[in-house]
C-alpha positions in Angstrom: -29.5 -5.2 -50.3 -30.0 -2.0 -48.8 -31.2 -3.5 -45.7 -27.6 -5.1 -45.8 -25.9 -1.9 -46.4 -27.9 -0.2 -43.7 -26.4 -3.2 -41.1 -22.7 -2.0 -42.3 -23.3 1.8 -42.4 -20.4 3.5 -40.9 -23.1 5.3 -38.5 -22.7 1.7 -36.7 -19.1 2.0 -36.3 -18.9 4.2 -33.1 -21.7 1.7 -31.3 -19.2 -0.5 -31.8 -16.2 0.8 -30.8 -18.8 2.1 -27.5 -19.5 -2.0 -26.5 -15.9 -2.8 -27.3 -14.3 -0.3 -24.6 -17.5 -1.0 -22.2 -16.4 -4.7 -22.6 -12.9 -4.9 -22.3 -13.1 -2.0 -19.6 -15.5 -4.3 -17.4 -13.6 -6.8 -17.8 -10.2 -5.7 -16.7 -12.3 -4.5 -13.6 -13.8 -8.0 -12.9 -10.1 -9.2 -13.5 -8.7 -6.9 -10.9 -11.4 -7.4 -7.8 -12.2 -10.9 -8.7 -10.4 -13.2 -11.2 -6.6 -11.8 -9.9 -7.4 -13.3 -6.5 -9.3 -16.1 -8.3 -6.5 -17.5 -9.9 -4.2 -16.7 -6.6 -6.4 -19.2 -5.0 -6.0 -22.0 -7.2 -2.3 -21.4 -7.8 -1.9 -21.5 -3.7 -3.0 -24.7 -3.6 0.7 -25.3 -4.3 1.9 -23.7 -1.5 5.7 -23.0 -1.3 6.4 -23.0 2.3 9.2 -21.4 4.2 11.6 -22.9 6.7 10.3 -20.9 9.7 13.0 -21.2 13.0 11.6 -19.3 15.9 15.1 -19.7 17.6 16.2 -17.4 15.1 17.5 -14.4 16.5 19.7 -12.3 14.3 21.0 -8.6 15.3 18.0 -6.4 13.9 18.5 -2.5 13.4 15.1 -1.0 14.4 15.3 2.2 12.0 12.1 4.6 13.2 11.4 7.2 11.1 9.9 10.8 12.1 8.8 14.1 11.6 7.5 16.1 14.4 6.5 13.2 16.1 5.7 14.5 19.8 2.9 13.7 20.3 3.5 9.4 19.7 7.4 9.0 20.0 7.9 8.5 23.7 5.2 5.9 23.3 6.8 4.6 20.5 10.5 4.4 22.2 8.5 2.7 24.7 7.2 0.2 22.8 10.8 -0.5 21.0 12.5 -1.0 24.7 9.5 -3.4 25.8 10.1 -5.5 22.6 10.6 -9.5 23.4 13.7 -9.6 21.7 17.2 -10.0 23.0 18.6 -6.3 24.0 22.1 -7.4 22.8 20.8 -7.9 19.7 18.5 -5.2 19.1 19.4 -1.6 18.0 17.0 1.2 18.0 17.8 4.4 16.0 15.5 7.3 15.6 16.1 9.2 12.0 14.2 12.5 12.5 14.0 14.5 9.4 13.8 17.8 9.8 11.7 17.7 13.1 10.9 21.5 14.4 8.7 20.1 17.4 9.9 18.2 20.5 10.8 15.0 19.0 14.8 15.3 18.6 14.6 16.4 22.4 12.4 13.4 23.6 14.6 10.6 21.4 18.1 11.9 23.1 16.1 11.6 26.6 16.3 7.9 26.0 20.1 8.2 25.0 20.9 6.2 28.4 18.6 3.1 26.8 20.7 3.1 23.8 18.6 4.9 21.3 20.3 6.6 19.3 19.0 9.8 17.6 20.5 10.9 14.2 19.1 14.8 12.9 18.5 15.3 9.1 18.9 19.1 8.0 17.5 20.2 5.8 14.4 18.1 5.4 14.5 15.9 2.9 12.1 13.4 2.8 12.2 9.6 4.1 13.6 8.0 1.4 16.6 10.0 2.1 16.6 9.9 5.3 16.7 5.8 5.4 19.3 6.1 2.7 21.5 8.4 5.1 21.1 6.1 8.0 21.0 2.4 7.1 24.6 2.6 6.2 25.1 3.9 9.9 23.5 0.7 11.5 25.0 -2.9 12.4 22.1 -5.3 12.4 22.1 -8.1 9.8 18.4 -7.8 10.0 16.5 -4.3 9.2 13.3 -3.6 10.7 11.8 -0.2 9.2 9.0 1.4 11.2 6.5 4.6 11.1 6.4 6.2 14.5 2.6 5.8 15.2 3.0 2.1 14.8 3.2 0.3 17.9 4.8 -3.3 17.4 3.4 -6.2 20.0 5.9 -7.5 22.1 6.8 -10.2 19.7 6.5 -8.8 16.1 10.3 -8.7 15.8 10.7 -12.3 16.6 7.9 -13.3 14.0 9.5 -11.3 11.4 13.2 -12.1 11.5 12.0 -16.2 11.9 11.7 -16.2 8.3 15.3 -15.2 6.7 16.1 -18.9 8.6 15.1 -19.1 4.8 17.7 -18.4 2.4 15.4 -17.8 -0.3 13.1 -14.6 1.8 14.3 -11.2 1.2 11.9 -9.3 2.9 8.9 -10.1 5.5 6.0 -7.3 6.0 3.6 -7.3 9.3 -0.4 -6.8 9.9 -0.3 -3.5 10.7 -4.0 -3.1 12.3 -5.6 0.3 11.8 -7.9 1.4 14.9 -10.0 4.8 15.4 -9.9 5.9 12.2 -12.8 7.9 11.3 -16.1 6.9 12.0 -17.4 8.0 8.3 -14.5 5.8 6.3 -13.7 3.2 9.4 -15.6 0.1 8.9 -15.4 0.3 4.9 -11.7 0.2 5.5 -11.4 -2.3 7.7 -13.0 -4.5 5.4 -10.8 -3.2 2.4 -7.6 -4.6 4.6 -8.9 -7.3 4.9 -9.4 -8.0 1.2 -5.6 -7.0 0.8 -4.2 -9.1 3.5 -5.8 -11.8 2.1 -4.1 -11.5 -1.1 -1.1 -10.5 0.1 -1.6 -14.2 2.2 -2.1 -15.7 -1.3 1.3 -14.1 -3.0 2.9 -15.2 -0.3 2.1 -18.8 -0.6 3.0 -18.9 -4.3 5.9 -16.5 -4.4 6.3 -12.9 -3.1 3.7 -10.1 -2.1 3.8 -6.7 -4.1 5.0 -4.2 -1.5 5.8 -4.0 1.8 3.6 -1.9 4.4 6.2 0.7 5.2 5.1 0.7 8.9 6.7 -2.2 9.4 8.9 -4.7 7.8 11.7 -6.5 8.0 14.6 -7.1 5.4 18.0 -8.6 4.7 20.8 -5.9 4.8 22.9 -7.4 2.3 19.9 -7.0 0.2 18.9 -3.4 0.8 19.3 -1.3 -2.3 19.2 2.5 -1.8 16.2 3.9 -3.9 16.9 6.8 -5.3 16.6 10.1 -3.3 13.2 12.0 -4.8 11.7 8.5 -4.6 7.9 8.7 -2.7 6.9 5.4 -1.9 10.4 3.7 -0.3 8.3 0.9 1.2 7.3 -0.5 -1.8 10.6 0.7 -4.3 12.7 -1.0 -1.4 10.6 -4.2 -1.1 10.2 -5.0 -4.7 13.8 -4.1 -5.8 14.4 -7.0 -3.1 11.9 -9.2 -4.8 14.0 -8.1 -8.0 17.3 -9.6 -7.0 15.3 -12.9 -6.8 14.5 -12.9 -3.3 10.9 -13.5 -1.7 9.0 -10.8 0.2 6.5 -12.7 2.7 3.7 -11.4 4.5 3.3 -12.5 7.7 0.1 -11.9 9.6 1.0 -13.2 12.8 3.7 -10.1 13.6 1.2 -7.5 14.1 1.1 -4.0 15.3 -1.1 -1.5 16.0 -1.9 1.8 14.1 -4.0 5.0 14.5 -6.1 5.6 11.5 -6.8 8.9 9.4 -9.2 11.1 11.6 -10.6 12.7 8.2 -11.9 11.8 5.3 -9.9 14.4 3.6 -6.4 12.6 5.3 -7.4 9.2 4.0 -7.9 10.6 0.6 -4.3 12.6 0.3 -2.7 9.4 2.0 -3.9 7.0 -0.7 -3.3 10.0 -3.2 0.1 10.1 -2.3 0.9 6.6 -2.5 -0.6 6.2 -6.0 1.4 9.1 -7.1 4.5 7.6 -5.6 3.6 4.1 -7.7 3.1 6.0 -10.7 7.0 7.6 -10.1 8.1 4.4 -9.4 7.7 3.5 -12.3 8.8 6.7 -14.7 11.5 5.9 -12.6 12.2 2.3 -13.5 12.9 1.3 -10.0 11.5 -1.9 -8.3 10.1 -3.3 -11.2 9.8 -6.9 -11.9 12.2 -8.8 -14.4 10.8 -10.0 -17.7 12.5 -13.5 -16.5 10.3 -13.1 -13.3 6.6 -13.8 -15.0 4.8 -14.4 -11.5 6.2 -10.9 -10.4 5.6 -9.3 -12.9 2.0 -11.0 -13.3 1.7 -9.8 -9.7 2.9 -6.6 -10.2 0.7 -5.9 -13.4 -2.5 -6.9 -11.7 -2.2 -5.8 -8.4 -0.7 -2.4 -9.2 -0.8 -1.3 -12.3 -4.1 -2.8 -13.1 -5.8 -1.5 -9.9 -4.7 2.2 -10.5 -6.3 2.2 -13.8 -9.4 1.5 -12.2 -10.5 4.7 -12.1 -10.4 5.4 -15.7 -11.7 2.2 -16.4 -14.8 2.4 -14.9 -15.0 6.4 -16.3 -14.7 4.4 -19.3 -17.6 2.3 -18.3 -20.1 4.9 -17.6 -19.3 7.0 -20.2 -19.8 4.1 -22.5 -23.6 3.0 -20.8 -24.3 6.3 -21.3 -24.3 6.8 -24.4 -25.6 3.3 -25.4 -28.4 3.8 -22.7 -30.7 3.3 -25.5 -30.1 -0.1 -25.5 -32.0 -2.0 -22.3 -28.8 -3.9 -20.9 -27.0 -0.6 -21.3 -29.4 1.2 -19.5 -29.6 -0.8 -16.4 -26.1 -0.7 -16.2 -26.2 2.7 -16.6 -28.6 3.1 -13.9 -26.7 1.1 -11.1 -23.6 3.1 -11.2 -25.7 6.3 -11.0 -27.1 4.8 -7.9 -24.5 3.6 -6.6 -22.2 6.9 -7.0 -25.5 8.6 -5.5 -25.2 6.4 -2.5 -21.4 7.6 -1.9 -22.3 11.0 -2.4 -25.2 11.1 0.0 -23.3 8.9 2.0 -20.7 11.1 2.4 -22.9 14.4 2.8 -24.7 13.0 5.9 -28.4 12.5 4.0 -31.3 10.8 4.2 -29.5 8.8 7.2 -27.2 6.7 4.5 -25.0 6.7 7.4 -26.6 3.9 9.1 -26.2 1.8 6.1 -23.5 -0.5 5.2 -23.7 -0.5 1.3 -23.9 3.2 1.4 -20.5 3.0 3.7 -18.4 0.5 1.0 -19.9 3.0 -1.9 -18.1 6.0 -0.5 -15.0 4.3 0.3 -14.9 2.8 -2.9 -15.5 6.2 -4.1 -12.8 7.9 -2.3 -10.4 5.3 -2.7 -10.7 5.7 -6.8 -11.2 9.0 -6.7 -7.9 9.4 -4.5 -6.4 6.7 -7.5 -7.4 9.7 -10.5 -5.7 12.4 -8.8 -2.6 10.5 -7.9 -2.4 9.3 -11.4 -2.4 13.0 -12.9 0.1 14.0 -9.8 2.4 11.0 -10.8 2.4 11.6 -14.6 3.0 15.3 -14.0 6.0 14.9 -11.1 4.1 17.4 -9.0 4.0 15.2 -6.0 6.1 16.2 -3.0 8.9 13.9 -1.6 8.1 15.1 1.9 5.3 14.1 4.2 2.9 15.5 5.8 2.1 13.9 9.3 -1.6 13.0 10.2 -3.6 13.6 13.0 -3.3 11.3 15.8 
């Protein structure tokens, strides 16, 4: 009997609660890197095709975005004009927002191709910027772009091919990083390709979950102005498309090219900034998915708000091994994160040449990329994230 008593003791009852949150936390992890894209796959056998007509050639407003952009917008502006798409049908604006550089001088240089150039002041971010301008543009077709992004001659043309379809909304390019740092580079490269391959999945079986805000394309009858303060207008203006029913596609064939962070410290304030701007998004209600919409929102809860509560999910994790480390299962487990958050850290201090080795490499990455995930988390909750951005180093 007291044997019995002993196996029911309330000294039991925190182990327990311990191997319930290690459980479920590891399993919401495995669901997000693994079992999301497993069932992807076996629902894209079903594939929901779209009416693709490459004779398609709609006006298209090419909207570029910029702040002190010198140093890349006459490339850029020279990219736009060398564009296979009918001139007569293509119009390029430059919004600059705030610029205190060169680059409202170098976009009215190319007044005499038809750019136009239209000045925000004060600065007020991009989201209000786009909001200013859209309205002042004529294409039935908007194509949004960053200025470092440089589009291959026939990105345009496999973009707008789609809304052939009635039911597309919204198509996003493969915007291809290059010479990003050499610490962070090859880790992620290998990270985008992970997402482009489940973006290729949501595609197939209904829409992707935001739009790479360097470049893609959408309806103009089905733009929806975010509201000012919002961060992360890529995404709010692509899903509130995929709210009104229409499909945002991705599309890996329009590709352009774009310079990667030169830092590991830019990488990390990017992705900081973007989680942050998620995390508004949603305090915000904007660009969320419909009950009536259950693959959307299926899509949005796993591959958003399920991946940014990775971080304290796996906090959860080691906190949890740790304390049951008595326990041989729990103390391997135990043991491999500890590795394997060493391995990021010496990694990422230049030791014991971890450089040279690829596991070392995805560790930090992974590191950074969570890491970057907790802080934009506390910035979101707390509204202390700035509308404005902050240009990188090219």
């Amino acid at each position: 009997m007291g044997a019995q008593c002993g196996a029911h003791s309330p000294a039991r009852e925190p182990i327990k609660l311990m191997e319930t949150l290690f459980w479920i936390s590891a399993a919401v992890i495995f669901y997000v890197y693994a079992g999301y894209p497993a069932i992807l796959t076996i629902m894209a056998r079903r594939q929901r095709l779209t009416r693709l007509d490459e004779n398609y050639l709609p006006s298209v407003a090419l909207v570029i975005a910029a702040y002190n952009e010198e140093k890349v917008l006459r490339e850029k502006l020279e990219n736009s004009l060398a564009l296979n798409y009918p001139s007569d049908r293509l119009e390029i604006v430059v919004v600059s927002d705030g610029s205190i550089d060169a680059t409202d001088e170098i976009a009215d240089s190319y007044g005499h191709h038809d750019v136009r150039l239209y000045r925000m002041n004060p600065r007020g971010g991009k989201t209000r910027a786009l909001n200013t301008i859209i309205p002042k543009t004529q294409g039935e077709i908007l194509v949004l772009s960053d200025a470092n992004t440089m589009y291959r001659p026939d990105a345009i043309r496999k973009l707008v091919r789609h809304f052939a379809d009635p039911t597309v909304g919204a198509v996003s390019g493969d915007v291809r990083l290059v010479n990003a740092a050499p610490s962070h580079s090859a880790s992620e490269s290998l990270y985008y390709r992970y997402e482009r391959w489940i973006q290729t999945l949501e595609s197939r079986i209904g829409s992707i979950i935001g739009a790479d805000g360097a470049m893609y394309a959408l309806a103009r009858k089905h733009f929806r102005p975010p509201p000012q303060e919002t961060i992360v207008d890529d995404f709010v203006i692509s899903m509130t498309v995929a709210r009104l029913g229409f499909r945002v596609l991705y599309d890996p064939e329009a590709i352009a090219i774009e310079h990667g962070t030169l830092t590991a410290r830019e990488e990390f304030f990017r992705k900081v900034r973007i989680i942050a701007g998620g995390i508004q998004a949603l305090k915000l209600g904007v660009g969320l998915p419909r009950l009536k919409q259950p693959s959307l929102l299926v899509g949005y809860i796993s591959h958003k708000l399920l991946r940014w509560s990775v971080p304290c999910l796996l906090l959860a994790v080691l906190l949890c091994s740790a304390t049951l480390i008595s326990k041989p299962f729990y103390a391997i487990i135990f043991a491999a994160q500890v590795s394997f958050y060493l391995a990021a850290l010496t990694y990422g201090l230049d030791t014991f040449g971890f450089r040279h080795r690829r596991f070392a490499g995805i560790a930090y990455y992974f590191f950074l990329v969570n890491g970057a995930a907790l802080l934009g988390i506390w910035r979101g909750l707390r509204g202390a994230q700035s509308v404005t951005w902050s240009r990188t180093t090219r």
